[in-house]
N, C-alpha and C positions, 0 to 999 in steps of 0.2 A: 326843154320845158322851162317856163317862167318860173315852178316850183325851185328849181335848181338853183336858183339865184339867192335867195328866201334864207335866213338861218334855220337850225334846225328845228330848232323848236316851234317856231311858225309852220316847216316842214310836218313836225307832228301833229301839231290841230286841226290841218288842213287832210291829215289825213292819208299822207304821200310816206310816210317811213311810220314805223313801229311807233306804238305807243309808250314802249318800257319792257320790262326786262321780268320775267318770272326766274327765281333766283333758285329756286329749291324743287326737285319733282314732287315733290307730295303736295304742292300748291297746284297739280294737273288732275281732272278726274281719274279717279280708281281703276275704272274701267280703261282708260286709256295704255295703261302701264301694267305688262305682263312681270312678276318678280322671279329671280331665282337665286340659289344660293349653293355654295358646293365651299367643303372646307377641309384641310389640311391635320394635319396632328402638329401642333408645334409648341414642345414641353417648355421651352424655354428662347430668347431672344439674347444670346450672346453677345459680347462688345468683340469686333475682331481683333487678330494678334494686333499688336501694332508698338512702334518704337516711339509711342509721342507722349508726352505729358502735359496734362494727365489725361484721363481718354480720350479721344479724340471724339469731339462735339459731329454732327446730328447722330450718332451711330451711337452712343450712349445714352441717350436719351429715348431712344424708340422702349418703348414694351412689348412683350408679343399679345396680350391684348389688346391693344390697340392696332395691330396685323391683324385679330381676330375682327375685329369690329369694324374695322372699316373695306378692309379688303377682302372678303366673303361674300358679299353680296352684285348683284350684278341686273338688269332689267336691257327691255324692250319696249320702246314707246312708239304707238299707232295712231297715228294724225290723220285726221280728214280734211279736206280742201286747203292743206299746210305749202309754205313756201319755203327751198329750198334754194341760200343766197353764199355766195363764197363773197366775205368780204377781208379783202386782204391777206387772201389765201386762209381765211378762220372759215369752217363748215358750219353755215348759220342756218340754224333752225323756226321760221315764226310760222304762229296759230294766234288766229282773231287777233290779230296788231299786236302780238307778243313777243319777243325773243325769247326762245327758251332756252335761259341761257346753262344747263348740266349738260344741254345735247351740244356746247359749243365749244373743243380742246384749246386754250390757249397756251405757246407755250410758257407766259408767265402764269402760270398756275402751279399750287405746288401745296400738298399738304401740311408740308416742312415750309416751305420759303412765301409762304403768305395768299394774297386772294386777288381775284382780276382787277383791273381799272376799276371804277367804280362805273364808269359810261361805259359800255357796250358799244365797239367801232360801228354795229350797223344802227346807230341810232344815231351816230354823227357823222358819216361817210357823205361829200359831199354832192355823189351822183348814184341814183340805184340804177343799176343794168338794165335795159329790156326783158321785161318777163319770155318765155317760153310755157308752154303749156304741157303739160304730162299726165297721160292717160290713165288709167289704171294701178295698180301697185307697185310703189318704187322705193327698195332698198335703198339706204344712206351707208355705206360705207368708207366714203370721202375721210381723211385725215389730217391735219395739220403736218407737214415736210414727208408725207410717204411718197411722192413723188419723185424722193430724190433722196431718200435715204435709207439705208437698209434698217437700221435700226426702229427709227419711229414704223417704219412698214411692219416690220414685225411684234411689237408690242402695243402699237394702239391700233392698225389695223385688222391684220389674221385675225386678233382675238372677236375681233367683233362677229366674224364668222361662227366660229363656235358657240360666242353669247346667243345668237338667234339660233343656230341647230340646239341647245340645248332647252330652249323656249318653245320649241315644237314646229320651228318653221323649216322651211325646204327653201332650197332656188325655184323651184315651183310656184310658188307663192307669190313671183315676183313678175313682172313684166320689164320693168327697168331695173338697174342694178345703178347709181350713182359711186363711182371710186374714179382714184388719184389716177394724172395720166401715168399708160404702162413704161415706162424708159429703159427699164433694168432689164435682162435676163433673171432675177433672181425675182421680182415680183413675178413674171408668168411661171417660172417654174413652181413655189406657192400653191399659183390658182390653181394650174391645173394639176396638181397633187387632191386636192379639193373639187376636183370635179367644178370649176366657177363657170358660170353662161355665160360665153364671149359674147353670145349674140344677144345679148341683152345687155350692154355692156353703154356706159354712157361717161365717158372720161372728163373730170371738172378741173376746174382752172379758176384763180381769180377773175371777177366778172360775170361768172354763168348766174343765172335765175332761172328757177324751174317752179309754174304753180303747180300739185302735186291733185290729185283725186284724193289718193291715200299716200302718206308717208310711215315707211318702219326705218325707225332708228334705234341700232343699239346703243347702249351707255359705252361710256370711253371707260377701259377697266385696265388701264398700263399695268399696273402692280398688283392685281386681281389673283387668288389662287387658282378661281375658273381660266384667265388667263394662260396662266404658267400650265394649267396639267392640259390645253389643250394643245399648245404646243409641244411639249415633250410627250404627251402620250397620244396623241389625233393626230397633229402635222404629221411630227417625225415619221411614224410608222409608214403613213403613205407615202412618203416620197422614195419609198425602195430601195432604203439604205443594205447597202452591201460591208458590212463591216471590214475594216482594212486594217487588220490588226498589227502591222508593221508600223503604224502610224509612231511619233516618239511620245512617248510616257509625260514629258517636260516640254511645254510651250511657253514660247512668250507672245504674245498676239502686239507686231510692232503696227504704229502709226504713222510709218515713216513716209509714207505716201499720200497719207491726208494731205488736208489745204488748212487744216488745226486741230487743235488739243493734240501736238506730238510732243517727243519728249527731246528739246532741243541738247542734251547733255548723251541723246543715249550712247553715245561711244563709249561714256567711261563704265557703262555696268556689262558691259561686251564682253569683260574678263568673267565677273561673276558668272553671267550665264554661259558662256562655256564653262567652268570648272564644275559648275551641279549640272550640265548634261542638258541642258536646255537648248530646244530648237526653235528659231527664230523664223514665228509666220505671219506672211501681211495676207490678211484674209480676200482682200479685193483679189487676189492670183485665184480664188474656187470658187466652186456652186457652191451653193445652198447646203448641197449633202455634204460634199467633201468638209467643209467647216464643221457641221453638226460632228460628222465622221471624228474630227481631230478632237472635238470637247467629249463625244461619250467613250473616248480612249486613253482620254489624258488623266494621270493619275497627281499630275502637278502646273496649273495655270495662270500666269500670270500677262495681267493685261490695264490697260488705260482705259478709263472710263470714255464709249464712245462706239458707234455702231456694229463694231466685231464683237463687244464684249457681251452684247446681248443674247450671244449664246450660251451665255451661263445656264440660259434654261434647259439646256440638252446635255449639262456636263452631268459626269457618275456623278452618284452619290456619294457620303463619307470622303469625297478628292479633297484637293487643297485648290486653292485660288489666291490670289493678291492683287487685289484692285490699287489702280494706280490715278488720283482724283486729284483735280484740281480747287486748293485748300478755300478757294472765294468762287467754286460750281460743282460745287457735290450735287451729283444726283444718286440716289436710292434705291433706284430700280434693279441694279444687279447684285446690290447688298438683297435686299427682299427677296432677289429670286432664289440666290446662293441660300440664305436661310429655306425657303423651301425644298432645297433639295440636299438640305442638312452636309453642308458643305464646310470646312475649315476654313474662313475666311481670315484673310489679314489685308491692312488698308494703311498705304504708304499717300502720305499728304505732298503735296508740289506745290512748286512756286508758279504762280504765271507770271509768264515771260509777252509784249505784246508781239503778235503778229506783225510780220512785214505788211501785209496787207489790211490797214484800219479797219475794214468792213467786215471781217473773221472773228470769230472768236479765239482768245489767246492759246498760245501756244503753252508748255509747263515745263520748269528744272527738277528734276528732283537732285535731293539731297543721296550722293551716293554711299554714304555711310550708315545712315539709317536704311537703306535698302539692302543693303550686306547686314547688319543687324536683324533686319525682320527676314531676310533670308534666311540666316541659320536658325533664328528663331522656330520657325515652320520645318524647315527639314528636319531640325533632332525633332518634333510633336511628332 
């Protein structure tokens, strides 16, 4: 198209891309958006152990009211004649030339680390896809990296599942289902724990366009309490955990098989974790259960921030844990979840080291004397 050619903003008067960007759901009618809420008991928001001085920043800083207030709540949003566009692998939402941008995960986004671009990639993307057309009612379940990672699979998608059953919908309800292609064994194992309709199943990619009759989209709720209790008390149960009570007491969850955020020093804490009785497991070797299986057993875990760790949300309660974060990419999510499920946490800081590979995200040192520190530290609590 001769449009194609045109900057964008010529682009937008003409009519061919979005007009701008709706920032906030509550700029959407009332009616449009179903609410819910489900909340936690949580008396207090700890700083975890840690060997740094002075506490170590974002994790002294959170409140647990500010857990309460932001992460309790949770919606479902119902579009009519809405367009459903992957741009640059972001799951883009527009209504009458709108981008709505709550329904869009980025993952520069971050309650802690600041706010999107200010332009919205599908209001500047230089070519929109061929539309597709779609019939009747179609779930958004689409994710930013669930394609291809366990982690973001399981915190910003599954949950979406449980946000709409708790909303009062079914797979019934649906004709089309919109989600990440399948590639894992570990995302079908999931679905069908959840009863999911293959045959309604429609797998997106950067590039698709679908104009919709009806769109339902959940909220993206990563750090959600609705979240966390639908996986430890809805997933889990269904997938017909057989408890394996031989399992070891002491893990370490290694990264040594990623492609980044490993821990390029870990030979030297090999001693440590043999003398406290620690068994060394790379989660990519198990299903889904077998994993879960090792955190509701473990009475002592420790791990690097990074898609194994995301089964904080299934470890015992009252256990110990120690997160192991890169000091320039903390993320939160397994601090928040561990708080939820009132867990002793402690948070050892690392260096990054860069990646062999420039197009990675960096690899991490730690410091092995501060980790024999916060080691004993936790064992005598």
């Amino acid at each position: 198209k001769i449009t194609d050619l045109l900057p964008w903003k010529i682009q937008t008067i003409l009519g061919y891309r979005p007009k701008g960007v709706i920032e906030n759901i509550d700029e959407l009618d009332s009616k449009k958006v179903k609410r819910g809420s489900f909340s936690l008991s949580i008396d207090e928001l700890p700083t975890p152990f840690n060997c740094e001085k002075p506490d170590p920043k974002p994790f002294s800083d959170l409140k647990a009211k500010k857990i309460l207030d932001t992460f309790n709540s949770f919606y479902v949003v119902e579009l009519n004649n809405a367009t459903y566009v992957n741009v640059y692998g972001y799951d883009t939402i527009i209504e009458k030339d709108y981008v709505i941008e709550p329904l869009t995960y980025r993952r520069d986004k971050s309650f802690i680390l600041g706010d999107y671009p200010k332009i919205h990639p599908a209001l500047t993307m230089f070519k929109y896809p061929p539309k597709k057309v779609l019939k009747g009612n179609v779930l958004v379940l689409s994710s930013l990296s669930c394609s291809t990672n366990y982690g973001h699979w399981t915190m910003d998608l599954i949950p979406k599942i449980g946000c709409f059953k708790k909303l009062g919908f079914d797979w019934n309800d649906f004709d089309h289902v919109l989600i990440n292609k399948l590639n894992f064994p570990f995302q079908k194992e999931m679905l069908n724990s959840l009863d999911f309709p293959f045959d309604k199943i429609i797998e997106t990619e950067d590039g698709d366009c679908f104009v919709c009759d009806k769109l339902v989209v959940p909220s993206h709720e990563t750090f959600s309490m609705a979240s966390y209790d639908f996986l430890k008390n809805k997933l889990a149960p269904k997938l017909n955990l057989s408890p394996n009570k031989n399992t070891p007491k002491r893990i370490y969850i290694s990264r040594k098989k990623a492609k980044w955020a490993r821990i390029v020093n870990e030979e030297e804490i090999l001693p440590l974790l043999k003398k406290y009785d620690f068994e060394i497991i790379q989660f990519e070797d198990y299903t889904v259960v077998e994993q879960i299986n090792f955190m509701q057993n473990s009475d002592f875990v420790i791990g690097v921030q990074g898609s194994g760790l995301i089964n904080v949300a299934y470890q015992k309660e009252n256990s110990k844990i120690i997160e192991i974060c890169d000091k320039n990419n903390i993320v939160l999510t397994y601090y928040i979840f561990g708080v939820y499920n009132k867990l002793k946490q402690g948070v050892l800081f690392a260096d990054s080291v860069k990646n062999k590979n420039p197009e990675l995200y960096d690899d991490m040192r730690i410091d092995a004397s501060k980790f024999e520190c916060l080691l004993d530290k936790m064992i005598e609590e």
